[in-house]
C-alpha positions in Angstrom: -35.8 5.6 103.4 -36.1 8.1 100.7 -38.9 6.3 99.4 -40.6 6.8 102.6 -39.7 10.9 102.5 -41.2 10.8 99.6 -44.8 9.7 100.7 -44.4 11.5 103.6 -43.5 14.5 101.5 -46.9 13.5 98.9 -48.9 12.9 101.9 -48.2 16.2 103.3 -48.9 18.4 100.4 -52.3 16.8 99.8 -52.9 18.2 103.2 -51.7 21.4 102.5 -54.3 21.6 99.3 -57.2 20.3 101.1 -56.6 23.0 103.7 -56.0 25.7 101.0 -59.3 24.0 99.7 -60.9 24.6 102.7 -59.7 28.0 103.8 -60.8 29.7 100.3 -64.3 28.4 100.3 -64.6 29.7 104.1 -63.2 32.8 103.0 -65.3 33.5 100.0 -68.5 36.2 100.2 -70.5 34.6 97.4 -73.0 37.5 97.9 -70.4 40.1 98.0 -69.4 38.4 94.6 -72.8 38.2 92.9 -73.2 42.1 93.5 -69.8 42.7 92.2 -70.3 40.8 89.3 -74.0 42.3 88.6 -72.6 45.3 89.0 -70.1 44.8 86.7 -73.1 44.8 84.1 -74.0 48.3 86.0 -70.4 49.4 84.5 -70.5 48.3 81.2 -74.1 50.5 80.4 -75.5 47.6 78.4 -75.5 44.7 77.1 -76.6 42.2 74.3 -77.7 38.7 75.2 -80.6 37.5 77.0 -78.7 35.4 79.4 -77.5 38.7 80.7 -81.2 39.5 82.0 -82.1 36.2 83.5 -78.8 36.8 85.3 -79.4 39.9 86.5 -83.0 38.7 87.9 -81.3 35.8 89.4 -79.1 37.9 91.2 -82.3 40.1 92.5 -81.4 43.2 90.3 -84.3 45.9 89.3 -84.7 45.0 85.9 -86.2 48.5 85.2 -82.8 49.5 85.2 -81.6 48.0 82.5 -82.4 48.2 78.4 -84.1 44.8 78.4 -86.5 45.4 75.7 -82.9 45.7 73.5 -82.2 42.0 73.9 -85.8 40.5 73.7 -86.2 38.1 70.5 -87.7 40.4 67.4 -88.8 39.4 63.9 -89.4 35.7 65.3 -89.4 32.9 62.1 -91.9 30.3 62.5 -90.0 27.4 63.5 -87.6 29.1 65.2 -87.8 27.7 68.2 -85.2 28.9 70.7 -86.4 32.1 69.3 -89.7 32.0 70.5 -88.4 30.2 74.0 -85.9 33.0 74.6 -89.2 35.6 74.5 -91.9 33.5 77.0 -88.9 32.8 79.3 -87.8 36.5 79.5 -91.4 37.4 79.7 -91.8 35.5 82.7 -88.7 36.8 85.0 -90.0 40.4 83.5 -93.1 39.4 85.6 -91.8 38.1 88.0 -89.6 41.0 89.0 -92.3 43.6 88.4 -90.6 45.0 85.1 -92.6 47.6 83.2 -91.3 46.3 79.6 -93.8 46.4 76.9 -95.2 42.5 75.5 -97.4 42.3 72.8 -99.7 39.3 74.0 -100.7 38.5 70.3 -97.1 37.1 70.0 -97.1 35.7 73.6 -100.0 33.8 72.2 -98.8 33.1 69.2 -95.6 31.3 70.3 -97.2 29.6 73.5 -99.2 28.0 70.4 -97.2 27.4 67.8 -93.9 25.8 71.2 -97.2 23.6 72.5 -98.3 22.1 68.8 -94.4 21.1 68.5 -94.1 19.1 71.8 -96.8 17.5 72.0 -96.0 16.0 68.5 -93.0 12.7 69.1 -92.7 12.8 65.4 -92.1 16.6 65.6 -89.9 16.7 68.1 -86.9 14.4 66.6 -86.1 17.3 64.2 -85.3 19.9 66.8 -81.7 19.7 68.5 -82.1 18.9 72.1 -81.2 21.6 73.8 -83.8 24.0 72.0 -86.4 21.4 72.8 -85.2 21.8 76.3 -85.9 25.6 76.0 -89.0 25.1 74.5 -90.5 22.9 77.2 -89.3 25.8 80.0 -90.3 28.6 78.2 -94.0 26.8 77.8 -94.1 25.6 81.3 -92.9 29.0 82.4 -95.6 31.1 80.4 -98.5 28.5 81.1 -101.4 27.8 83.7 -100.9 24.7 85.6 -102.7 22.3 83.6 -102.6 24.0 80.7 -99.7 22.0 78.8 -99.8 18.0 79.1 -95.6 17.5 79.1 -95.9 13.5 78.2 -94.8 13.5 74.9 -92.1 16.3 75.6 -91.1 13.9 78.5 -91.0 10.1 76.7 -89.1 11.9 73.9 -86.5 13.8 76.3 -86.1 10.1 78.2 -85.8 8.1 75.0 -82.7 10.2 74.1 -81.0 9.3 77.0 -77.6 7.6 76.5 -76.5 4.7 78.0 -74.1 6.2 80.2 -76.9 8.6 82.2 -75.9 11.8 79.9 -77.6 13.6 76.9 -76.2 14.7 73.9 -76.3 17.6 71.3 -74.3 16.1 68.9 -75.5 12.3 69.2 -78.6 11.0 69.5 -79.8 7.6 71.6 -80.8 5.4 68.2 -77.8 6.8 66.4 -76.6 2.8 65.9 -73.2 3.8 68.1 -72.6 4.1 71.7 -72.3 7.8 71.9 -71.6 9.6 75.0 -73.5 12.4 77.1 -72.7 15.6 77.5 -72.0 18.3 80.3 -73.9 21.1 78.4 -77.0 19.5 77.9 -77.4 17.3 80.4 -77.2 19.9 83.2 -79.6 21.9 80.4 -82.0 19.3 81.2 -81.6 18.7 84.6 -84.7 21.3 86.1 -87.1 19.3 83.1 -86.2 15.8 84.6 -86.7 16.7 87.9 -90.0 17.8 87.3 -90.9 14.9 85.4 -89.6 12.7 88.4 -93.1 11.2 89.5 -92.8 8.1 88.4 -90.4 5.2 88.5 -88.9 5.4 84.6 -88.8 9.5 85.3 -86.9 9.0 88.5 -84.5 6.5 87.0 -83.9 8.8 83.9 -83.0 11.6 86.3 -80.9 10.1 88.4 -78.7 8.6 85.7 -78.2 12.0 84.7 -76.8 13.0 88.2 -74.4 10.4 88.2 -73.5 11.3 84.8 -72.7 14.5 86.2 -70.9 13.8 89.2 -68.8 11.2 87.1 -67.9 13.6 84.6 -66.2 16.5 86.4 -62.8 17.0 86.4 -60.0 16.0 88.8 -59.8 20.4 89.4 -62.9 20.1 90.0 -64.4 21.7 87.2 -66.4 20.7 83.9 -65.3 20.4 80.2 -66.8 20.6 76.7 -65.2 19.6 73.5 -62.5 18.4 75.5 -61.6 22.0 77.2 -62.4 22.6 80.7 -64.5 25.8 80.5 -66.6 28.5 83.0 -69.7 27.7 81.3 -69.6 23.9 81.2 -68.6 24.7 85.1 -71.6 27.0 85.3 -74.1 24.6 84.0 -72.8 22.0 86.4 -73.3 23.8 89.3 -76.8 25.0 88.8 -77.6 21.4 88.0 -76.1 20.5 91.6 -78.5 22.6 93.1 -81.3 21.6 91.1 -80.1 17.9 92.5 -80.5 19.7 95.8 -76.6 19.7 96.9 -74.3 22.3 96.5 -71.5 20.2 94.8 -69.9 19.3 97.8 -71.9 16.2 98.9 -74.1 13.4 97.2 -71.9 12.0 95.3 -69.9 15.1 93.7 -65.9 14.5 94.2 -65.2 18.0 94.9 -66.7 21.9 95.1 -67.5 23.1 91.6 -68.5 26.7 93.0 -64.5 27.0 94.1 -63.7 25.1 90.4 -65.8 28.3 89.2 -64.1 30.7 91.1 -60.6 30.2 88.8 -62.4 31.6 86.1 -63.0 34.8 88.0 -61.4 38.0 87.1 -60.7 40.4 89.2 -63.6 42.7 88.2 -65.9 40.5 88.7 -66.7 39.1 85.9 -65.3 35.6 84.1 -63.6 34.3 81.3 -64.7 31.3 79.2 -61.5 29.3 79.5 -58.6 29.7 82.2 -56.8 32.6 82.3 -58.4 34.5 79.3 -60.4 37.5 78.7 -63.8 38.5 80.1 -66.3 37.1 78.1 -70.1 38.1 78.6 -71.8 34.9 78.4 -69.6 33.3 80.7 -69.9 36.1 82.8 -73.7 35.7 82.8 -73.9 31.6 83.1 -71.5 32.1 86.1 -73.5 34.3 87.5 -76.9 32.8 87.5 -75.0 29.4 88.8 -73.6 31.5 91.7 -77.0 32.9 92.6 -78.6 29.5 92.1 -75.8 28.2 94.8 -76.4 31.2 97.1 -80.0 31.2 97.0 -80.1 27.3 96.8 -82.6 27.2 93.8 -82.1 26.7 90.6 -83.4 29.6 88.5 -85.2 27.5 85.4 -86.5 25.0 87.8 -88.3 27.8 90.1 -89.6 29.2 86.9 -91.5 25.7 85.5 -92.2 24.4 88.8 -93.9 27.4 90.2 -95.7 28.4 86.9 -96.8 24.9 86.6 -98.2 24.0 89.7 -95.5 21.1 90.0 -96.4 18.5 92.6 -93.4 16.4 92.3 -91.3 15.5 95.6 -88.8 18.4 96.1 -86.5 16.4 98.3 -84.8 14.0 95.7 
């Protein structure tokens, strides 16, 4: 008998969750929240990474408004690749949004070159870490003219580093001799490039082992981890990835909401803390941001920047 209270008792407080699940994703404005939380950027009268402005586009802010020309890449080394990536892809939402900020197109030109020589060149491209080759391939896609950049060696270098459980690495590459595993980070980093290259069978495989990857990998609160410590920005990344897998972490395949998983990092101001309960930290405030306007608006931001700028014919419904 007390065995059976006991299941009865278990059995009735997963019930209670799933309804307190349900009732705070009902409840929540996520557009309220993304205005609060740009705002909260209004408050603090500036700020210092470039995240902070793709953020602020995402969430449809007047960029004039801000001191963007403060955070925009200056004194550029050659080979400095995210470098170079974090100018073209702030150019382009600067466009986008109608910004009057100043760009000095001998640089534009010079980096477009000098990001296209390096991936379109397989031997080139294993001395870069992956996630700045992931940049790379944006930022060029984002600053070209459709046709202008042939992606195939970029794309059978990407797919070659693919692990054997569906995930991509940082840290461990796909010839390393070991069985490494993926990561949350940079596979979510690469999920807007794989979906672009998914016009073709190999492409398509490659992509949706990475999706499963990521619906294996989050955590039983829902959220993601990194370095074995569940985190905002790992939860972030996630998120927009979902959408760029066209679901909204609730369905295909993903065990539970990651936007509500995101929401525990919130503070009460409106921006978010990089692990649970801590202090506001501005680059978790601005990843959460742009995954919360990618959920909202049901695009993800870097995949509406390649795909637009170059002229992307693959099938948006996978």
């Amino acid at each position: 008998m007390r065995y059976a209270y006991k299941r009865c008792f278990a059995a009735l407080l997963v019930l209670i969750l799933a309804v307190s699940a349900l009732l705070g994703a009902c409840s929540r404005n996520v557009a309220g929240d993304i205005d609060q939380t740009a705002r909260y950027f209004d408050n603090a009268g500036s700020f210092t990474l470039w995240w902070d402005a793709l953020a602020l586009y995402d969430a449809g802010r007047d960029l004039d408004n801000y001191d963007i020309q403060s955070v925009i890449p200056s004194n550029v080394q050659t080979a400095d690749y995210a470098g170079m990536a974090k100018y073209l892809l702030l150019k382009a939402v600067c466009e986008k949004s109608g910004a009057s900020v100043i760009w000095d197109p001998v640089v534009e030109q010079q980096y477009l070159v000098e990001l296209e020589t390096v991936l379109v060149d397989s031997t080139a491209l294993t001395g870069i870490p992956l996630n700045q080759v992931a940049y790379a391939a944006m930022a060029v896609l984002a600053g070209s003219k459709p046709g202008d950049f042939d992606t195939t060696a970029v794309r059978l270098y990407i797919l070659s580093q693919q692990l054997a459980d569906g995930g991509f690495s940082l840290s461990a590459s796909a010839d390393s001799g070991t069985a490494p595993s993926g990561d949350v980070d940079t596979t979510a980093m690469l999920m807007p490039l794989l979906r672009l290259f998914a016009t073709d069978d190999v492409s398509l495989a490659a992509y949706d082992g990475a999706v499963e990857f990521l619906q294996r990998a989050q955590n039983t609160a829902n959220d993601y981890s990194s370095n074995g410590n569940a985190n905002s920005n790992s939860t972030a990344f996630a998120l927009s990835a979902a959408v760029c897998a066209n679901s909204d972490g609730t369905r295909s395949g993903w065990a539970g909401d990651i936007s509500g998983a995101l929401y525990k990092y919130r503070l009460p101001d409106g921006s978010y803390s990089y692990l649970l309960h801590g202090n506001s930290d501005e680059l978790a405030t601005a990843q959460s941001l742009i995954a919360l306007c990618d959920y909202n608006n049901g695009a993800n931001l870097f995949y509406t920047l390649i795909s637009e700028s170059s002229g992307n014919t693959a099938d948006t419904s996978i």
